[in-house]
FIKOLZA-1660 file (N, C-alpha, C; in steps of 0.1 Angstrom, whole numbers, plus 5000, padded with zeros to 4 digits):
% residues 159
   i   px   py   pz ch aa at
   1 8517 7824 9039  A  X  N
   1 8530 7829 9045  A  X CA
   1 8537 7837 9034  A  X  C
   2 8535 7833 9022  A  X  N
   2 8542 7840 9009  A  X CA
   2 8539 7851 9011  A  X  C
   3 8529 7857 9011  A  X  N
   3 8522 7871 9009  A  X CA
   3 8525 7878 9021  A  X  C
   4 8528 7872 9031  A  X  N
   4 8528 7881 9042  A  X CA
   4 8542 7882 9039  A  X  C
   5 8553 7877 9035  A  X  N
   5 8568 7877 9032  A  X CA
   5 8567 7887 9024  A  X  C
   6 8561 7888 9014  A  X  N
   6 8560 7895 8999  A  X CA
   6 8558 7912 9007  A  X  C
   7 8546 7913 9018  A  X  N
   7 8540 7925 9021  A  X CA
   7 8549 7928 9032  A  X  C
   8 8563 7922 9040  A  X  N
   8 8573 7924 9047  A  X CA
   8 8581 7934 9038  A  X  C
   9 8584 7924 9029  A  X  N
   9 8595 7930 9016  A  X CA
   9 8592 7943 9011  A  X  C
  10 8581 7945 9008  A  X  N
  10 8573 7958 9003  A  X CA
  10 8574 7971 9012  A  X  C
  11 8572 7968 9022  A  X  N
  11 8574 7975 9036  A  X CA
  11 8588 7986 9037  A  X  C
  12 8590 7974 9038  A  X  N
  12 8607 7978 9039  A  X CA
  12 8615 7980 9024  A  X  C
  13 8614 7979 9015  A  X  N
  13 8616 7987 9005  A  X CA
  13 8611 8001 9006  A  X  C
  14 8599 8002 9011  A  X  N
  14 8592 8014 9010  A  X CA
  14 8596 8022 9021  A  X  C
  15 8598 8019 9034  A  X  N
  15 8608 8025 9043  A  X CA
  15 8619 8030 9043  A  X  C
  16 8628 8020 9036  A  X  N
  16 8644 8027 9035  A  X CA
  16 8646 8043 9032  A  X  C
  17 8638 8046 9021  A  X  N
  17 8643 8062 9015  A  X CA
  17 8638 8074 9024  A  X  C
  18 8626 8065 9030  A  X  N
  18 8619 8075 9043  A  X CA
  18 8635 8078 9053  A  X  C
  19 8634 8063 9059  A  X  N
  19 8645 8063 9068  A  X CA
  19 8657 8069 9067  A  X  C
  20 8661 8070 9050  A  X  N
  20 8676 8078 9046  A  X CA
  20 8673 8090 9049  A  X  C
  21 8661 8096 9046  A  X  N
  21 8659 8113 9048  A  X CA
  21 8659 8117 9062  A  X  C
  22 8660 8108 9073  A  X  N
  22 8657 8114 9084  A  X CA
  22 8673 8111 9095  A  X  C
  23 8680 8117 9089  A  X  N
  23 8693 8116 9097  A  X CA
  23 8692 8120 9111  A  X  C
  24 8698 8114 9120  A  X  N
  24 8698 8118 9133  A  X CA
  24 8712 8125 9139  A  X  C
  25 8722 8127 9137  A  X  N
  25 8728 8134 9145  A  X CA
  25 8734 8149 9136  A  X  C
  26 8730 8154 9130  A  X  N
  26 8734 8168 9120  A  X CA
  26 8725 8177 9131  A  X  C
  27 8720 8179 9144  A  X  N
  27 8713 8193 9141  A  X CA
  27 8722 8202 9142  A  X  C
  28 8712 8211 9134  A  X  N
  28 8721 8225 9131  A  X CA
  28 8710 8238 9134  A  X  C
  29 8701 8234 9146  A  X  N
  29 8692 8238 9150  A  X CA
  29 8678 8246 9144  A  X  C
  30 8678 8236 9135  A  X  N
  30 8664 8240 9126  A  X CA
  30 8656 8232 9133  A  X  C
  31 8657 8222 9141  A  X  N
  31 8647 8216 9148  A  X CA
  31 8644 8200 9138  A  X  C
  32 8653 8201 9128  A  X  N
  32 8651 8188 9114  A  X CA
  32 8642 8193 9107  A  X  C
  33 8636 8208 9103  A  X  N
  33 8633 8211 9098  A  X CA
  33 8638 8222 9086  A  X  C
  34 8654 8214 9080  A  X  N
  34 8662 8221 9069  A  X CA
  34 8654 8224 9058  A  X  C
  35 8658 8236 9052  A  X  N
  35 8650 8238 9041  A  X CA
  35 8653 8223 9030  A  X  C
  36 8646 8223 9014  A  X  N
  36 8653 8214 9006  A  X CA
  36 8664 8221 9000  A  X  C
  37 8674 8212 8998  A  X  N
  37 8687 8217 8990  A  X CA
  37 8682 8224 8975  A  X  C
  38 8691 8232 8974  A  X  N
  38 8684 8241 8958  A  X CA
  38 8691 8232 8948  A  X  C
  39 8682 8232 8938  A  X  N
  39 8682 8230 8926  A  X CA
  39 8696 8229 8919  A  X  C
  40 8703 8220 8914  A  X  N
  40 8716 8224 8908  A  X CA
  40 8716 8224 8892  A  X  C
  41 8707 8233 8887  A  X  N
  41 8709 8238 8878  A  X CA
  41 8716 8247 8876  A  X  C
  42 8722 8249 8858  A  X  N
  42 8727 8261 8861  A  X CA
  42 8719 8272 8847  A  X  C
  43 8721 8280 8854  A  X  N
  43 8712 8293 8846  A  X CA
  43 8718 8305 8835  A  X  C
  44 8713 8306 8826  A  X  N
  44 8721 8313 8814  A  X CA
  44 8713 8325 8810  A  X  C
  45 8719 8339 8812  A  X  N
  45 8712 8347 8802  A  X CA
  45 8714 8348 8788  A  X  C
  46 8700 8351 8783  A  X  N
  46 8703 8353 8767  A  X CA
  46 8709 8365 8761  A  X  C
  47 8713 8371 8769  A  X  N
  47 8719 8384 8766  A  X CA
  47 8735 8385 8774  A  X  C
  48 8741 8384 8767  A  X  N
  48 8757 8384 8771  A  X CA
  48 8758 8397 8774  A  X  C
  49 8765 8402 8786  A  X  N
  49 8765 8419 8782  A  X CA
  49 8782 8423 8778  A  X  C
  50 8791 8410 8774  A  X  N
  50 8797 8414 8771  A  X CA
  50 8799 8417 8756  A  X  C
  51 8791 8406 8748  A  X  N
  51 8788 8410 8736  A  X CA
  51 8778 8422 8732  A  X  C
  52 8772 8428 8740  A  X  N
  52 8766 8442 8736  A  X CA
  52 8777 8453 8738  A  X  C
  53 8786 8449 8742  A  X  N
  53 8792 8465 8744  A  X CA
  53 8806 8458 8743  A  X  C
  54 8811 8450 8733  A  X  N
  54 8825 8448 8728  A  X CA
  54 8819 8451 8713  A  X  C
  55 8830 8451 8704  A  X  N
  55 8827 8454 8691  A  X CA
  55 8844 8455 8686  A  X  C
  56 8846 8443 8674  A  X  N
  56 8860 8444 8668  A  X CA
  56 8856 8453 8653  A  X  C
  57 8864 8458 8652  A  X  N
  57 8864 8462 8639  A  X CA
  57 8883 8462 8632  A  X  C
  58 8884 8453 8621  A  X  N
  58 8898 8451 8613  A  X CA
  58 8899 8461 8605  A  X  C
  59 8911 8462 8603  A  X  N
  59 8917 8471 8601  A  X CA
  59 8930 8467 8588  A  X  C
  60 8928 8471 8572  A  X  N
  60 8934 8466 8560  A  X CA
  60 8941 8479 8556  A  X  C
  61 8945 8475 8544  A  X  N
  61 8948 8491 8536  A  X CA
  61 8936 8492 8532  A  X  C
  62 8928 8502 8525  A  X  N
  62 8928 8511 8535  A  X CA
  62 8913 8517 8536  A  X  C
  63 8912 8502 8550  A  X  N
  63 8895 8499 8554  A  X CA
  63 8896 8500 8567  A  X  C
  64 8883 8495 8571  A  X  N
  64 8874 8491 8586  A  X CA
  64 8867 8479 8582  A  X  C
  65 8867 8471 8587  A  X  N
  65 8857 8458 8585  A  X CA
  65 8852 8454 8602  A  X  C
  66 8839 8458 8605  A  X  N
  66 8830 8466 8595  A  X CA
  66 8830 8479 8594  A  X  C
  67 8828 8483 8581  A  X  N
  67 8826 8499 8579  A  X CA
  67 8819 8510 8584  A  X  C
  68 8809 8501 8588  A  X  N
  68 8797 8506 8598  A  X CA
  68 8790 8502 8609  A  X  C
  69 8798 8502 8617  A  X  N
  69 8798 8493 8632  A  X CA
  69 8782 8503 8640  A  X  C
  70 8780 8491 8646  A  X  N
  70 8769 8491 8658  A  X CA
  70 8774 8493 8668  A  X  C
  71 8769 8498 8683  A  X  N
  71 8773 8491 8693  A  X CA
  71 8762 8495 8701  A  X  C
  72 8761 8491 8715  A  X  N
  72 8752 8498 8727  A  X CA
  72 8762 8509 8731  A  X  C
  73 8755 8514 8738  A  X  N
  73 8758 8525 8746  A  X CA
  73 8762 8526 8761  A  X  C
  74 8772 8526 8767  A  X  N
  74 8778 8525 8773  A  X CA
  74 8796 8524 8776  A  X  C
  75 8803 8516 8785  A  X  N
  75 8818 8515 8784  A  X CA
  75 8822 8505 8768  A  X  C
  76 8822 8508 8757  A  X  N
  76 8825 8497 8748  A  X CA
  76 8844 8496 8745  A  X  C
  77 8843 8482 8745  A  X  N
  77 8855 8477 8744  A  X CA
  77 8856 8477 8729  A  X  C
  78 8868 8481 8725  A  X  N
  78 8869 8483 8710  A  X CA
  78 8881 8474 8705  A  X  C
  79 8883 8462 8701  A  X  N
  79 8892 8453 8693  A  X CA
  79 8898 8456 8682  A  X  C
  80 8912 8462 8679  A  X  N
  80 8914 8465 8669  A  X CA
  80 8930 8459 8657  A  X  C
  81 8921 8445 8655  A  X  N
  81 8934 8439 8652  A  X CA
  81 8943 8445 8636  A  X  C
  82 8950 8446 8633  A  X  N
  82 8955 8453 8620  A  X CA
  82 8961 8442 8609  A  X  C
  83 8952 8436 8601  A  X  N
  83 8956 8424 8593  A  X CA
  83 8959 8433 8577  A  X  C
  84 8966 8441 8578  A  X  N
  84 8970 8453 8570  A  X CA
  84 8986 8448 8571  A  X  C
  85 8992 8456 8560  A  X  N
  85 9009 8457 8557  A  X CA
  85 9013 8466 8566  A  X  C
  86 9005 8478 8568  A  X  N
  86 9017 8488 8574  A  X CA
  86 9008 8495 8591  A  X  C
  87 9015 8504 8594  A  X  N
  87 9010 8507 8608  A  X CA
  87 8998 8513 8603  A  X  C
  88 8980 8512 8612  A  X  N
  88 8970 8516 8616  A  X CA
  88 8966 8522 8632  A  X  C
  89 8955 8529 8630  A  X  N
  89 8955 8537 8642  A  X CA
  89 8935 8537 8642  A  X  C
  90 8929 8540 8653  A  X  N
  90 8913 8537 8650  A  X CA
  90 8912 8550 8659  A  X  C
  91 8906 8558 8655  A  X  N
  91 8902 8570 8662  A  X CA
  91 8888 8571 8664  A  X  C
  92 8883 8576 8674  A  X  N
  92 8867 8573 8669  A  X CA
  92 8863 8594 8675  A  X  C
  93 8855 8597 8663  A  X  N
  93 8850 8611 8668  A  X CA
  93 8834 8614 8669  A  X  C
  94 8832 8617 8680  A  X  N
  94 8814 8625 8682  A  X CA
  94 8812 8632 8673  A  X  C
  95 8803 8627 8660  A  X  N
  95 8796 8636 8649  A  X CA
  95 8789 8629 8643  A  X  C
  96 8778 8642 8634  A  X  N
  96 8766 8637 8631  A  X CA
  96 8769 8637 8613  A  X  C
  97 8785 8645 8612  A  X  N
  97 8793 8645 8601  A  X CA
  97 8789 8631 8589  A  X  C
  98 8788 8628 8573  A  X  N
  98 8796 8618 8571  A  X CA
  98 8814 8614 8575  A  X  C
  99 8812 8602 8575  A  X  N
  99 8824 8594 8578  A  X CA
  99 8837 8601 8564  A  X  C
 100 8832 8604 8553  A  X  N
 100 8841 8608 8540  A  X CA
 100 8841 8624 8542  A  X  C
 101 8830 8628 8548  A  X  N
 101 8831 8646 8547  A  X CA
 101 8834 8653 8555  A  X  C
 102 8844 8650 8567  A  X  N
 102 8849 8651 8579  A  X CA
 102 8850 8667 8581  A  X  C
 103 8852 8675 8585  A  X  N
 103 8858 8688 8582  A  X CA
 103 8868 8688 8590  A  X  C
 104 8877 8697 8582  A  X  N
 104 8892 8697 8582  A  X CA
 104 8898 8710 8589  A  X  C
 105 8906 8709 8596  A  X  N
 105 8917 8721 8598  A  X CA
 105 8927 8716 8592  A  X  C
 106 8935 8735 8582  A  X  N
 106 8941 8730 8575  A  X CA
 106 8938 8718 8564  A  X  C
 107 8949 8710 8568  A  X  N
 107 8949 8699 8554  A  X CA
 107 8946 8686 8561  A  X  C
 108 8940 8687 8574  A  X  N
 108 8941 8675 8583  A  X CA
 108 8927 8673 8590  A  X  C
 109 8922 8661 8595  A  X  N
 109 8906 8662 8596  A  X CA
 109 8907 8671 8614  A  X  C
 110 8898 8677 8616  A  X  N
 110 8896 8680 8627  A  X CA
 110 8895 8669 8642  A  X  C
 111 8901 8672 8648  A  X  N
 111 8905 8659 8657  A  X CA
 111 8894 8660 8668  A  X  C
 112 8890 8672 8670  A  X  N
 112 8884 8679 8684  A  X CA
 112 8872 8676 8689  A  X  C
 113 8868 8668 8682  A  X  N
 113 8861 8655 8688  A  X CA
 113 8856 8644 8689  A  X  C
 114 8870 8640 8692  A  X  N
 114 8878 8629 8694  A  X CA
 114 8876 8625 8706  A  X  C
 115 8867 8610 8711  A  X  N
 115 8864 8605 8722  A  X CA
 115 8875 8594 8727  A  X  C
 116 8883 8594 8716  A  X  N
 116 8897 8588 8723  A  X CA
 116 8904 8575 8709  A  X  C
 117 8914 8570 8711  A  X  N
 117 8919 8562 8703  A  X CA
 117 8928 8555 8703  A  X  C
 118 8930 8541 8693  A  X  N
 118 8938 8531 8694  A  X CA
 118 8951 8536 8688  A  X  C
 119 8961 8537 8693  A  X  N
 119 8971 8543 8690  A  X CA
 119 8980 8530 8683  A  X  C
 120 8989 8534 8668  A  X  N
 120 8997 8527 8662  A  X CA
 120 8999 8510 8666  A  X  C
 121 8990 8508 8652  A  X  N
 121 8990 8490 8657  A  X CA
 121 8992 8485 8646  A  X  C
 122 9007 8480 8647  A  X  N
 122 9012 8471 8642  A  X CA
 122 9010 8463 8631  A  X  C
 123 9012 8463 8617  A  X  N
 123 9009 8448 8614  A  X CA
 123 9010 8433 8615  A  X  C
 124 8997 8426 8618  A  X  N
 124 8997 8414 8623  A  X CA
 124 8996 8416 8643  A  X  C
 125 8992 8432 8646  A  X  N
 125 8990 8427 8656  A  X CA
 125 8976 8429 8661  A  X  C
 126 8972 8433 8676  A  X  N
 126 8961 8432 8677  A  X CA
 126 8962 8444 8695  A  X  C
 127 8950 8456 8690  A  X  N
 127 8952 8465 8703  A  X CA
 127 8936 8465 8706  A  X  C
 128 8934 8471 8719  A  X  N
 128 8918 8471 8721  A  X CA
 128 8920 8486 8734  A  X  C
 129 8910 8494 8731  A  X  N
 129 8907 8504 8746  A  X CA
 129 8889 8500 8745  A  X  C
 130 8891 8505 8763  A  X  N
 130 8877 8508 8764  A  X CA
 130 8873 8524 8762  A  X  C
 131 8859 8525 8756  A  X  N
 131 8854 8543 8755  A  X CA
 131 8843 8544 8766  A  X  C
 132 8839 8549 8765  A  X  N
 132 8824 8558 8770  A  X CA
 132 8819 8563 8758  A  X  C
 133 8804 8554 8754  A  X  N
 133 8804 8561 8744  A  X CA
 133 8784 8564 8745  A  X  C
 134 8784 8574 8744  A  X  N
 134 8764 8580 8746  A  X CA
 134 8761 8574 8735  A  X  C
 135 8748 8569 8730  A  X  N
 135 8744 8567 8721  A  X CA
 135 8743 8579 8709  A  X  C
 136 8746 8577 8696  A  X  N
 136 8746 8587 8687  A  X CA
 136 8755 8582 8673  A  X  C
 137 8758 8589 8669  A  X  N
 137 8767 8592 8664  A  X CA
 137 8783 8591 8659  A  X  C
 138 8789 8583 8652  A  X  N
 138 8801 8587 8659  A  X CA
 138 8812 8582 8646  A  X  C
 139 8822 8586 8639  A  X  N
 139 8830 8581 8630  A  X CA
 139 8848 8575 8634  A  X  C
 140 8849 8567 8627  A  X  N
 140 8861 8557 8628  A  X CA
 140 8870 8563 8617  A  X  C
 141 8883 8573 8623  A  X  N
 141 8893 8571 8611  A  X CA
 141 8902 8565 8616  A  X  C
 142 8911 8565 8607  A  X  N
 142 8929 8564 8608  A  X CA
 142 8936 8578 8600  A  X  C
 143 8943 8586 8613  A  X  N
 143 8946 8595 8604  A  X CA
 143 8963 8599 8603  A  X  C
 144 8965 8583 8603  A  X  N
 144 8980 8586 8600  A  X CA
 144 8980 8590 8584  A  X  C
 145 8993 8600 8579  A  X  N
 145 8992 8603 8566  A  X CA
 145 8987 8595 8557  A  X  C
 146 8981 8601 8545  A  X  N
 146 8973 8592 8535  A  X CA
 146 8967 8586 8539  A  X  C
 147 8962 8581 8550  A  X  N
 147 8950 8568 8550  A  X CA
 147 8931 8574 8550  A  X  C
 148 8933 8584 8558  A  X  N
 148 8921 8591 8551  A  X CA
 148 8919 8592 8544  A  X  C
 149 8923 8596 8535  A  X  N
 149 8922 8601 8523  A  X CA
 149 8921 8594 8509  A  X  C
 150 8931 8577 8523  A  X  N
 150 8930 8569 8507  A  X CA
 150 8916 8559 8511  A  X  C
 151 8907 8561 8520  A  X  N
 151 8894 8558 8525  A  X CA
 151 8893 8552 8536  A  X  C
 152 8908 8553 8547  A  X  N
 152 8904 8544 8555  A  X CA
 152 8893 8558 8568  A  X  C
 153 8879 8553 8569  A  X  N
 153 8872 8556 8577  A  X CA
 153 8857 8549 8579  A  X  C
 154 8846 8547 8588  A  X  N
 154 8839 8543 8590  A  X CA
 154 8826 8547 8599  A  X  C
 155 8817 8542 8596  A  X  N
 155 8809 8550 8610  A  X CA
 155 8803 8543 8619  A  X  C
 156 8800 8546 8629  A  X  N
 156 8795 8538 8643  A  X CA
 156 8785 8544 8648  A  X  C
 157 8774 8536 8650  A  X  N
 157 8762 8540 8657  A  X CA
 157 8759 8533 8668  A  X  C
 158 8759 8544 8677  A  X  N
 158 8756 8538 8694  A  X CA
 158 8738 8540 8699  A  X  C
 159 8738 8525 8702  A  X  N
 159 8725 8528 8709  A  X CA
 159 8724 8528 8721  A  X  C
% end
């Protein structure tokens, strides 16, 4: 009788989880044939696409850090905090130019192409725009008086 008790027990152990799966009153007219619930995992790309196409570059007397920025190609968001004493500005221009050999109108670098820029930032504060930027090419000044000239510029390559 033990064993037949023992092979009761077994039974019905081994029944219950059948029996939990087979709920009777939910149809939802699959016939009880629901698909299995998905997976709750969760899934990560290795490629951020916010980090390919954000890019900070700081801003001192009278630098870029970094001097010679990367980025992808596309809308890049540009961070431009100014851990500098006095007001900075980040311009960025389409050229195949060095970043020191700019050509000039007059006594001032040629602005005219110019894909757009961080206008007067503060020190201690922190500005950002988005560009459109093709892959190429491309240099970082500040051309408020004297800062060119006293080296603030840099270059950027878009891939």
């Amino acid at each position: 009788m033990r064993i037949e008790s023992l092979l009761i027990a077994a039974i019905v152990i081994l029944a219950v989880p059948v029996a939990a799966g087979c709920g009777g009153g939910d149809d939802n007219g699959d016939g009880g044939q629901a698909a299995a619930p998905a997976p709750t995992t969760t899934q990560t790309t290795t490629q951020p696409p916010a980090a390919s196409r954000a890019l900070t570059v700081r801003m001192t007397e009278f630098a870029f850090d970094p001097k010679d920025a990367i980025a992808k190609g596309g809308r890049v968001t540009i961070t431009a905090p100014n851990d500098g004493g006095v007001v900075h500005e980040l311009m960025v221009l389409k050229t195949d130019e060095d970043p020191a050999k700019l050509p000039k109108k007059g006594d001032k670098v040629d602005e005219s192409t110019s894909v757009g820029e961080i206008h007067d930032v503060e020190p201690g504060s922190t500005k950002k725009a988005t560009f459109q930027l093709a892959p190429g090419k491309y240099a970082m000044v500040c051309l408020l008086p004297g800062h060119y000239e006293g080296g603030m510029y840099g270059s950027l390559t878009v891939e």
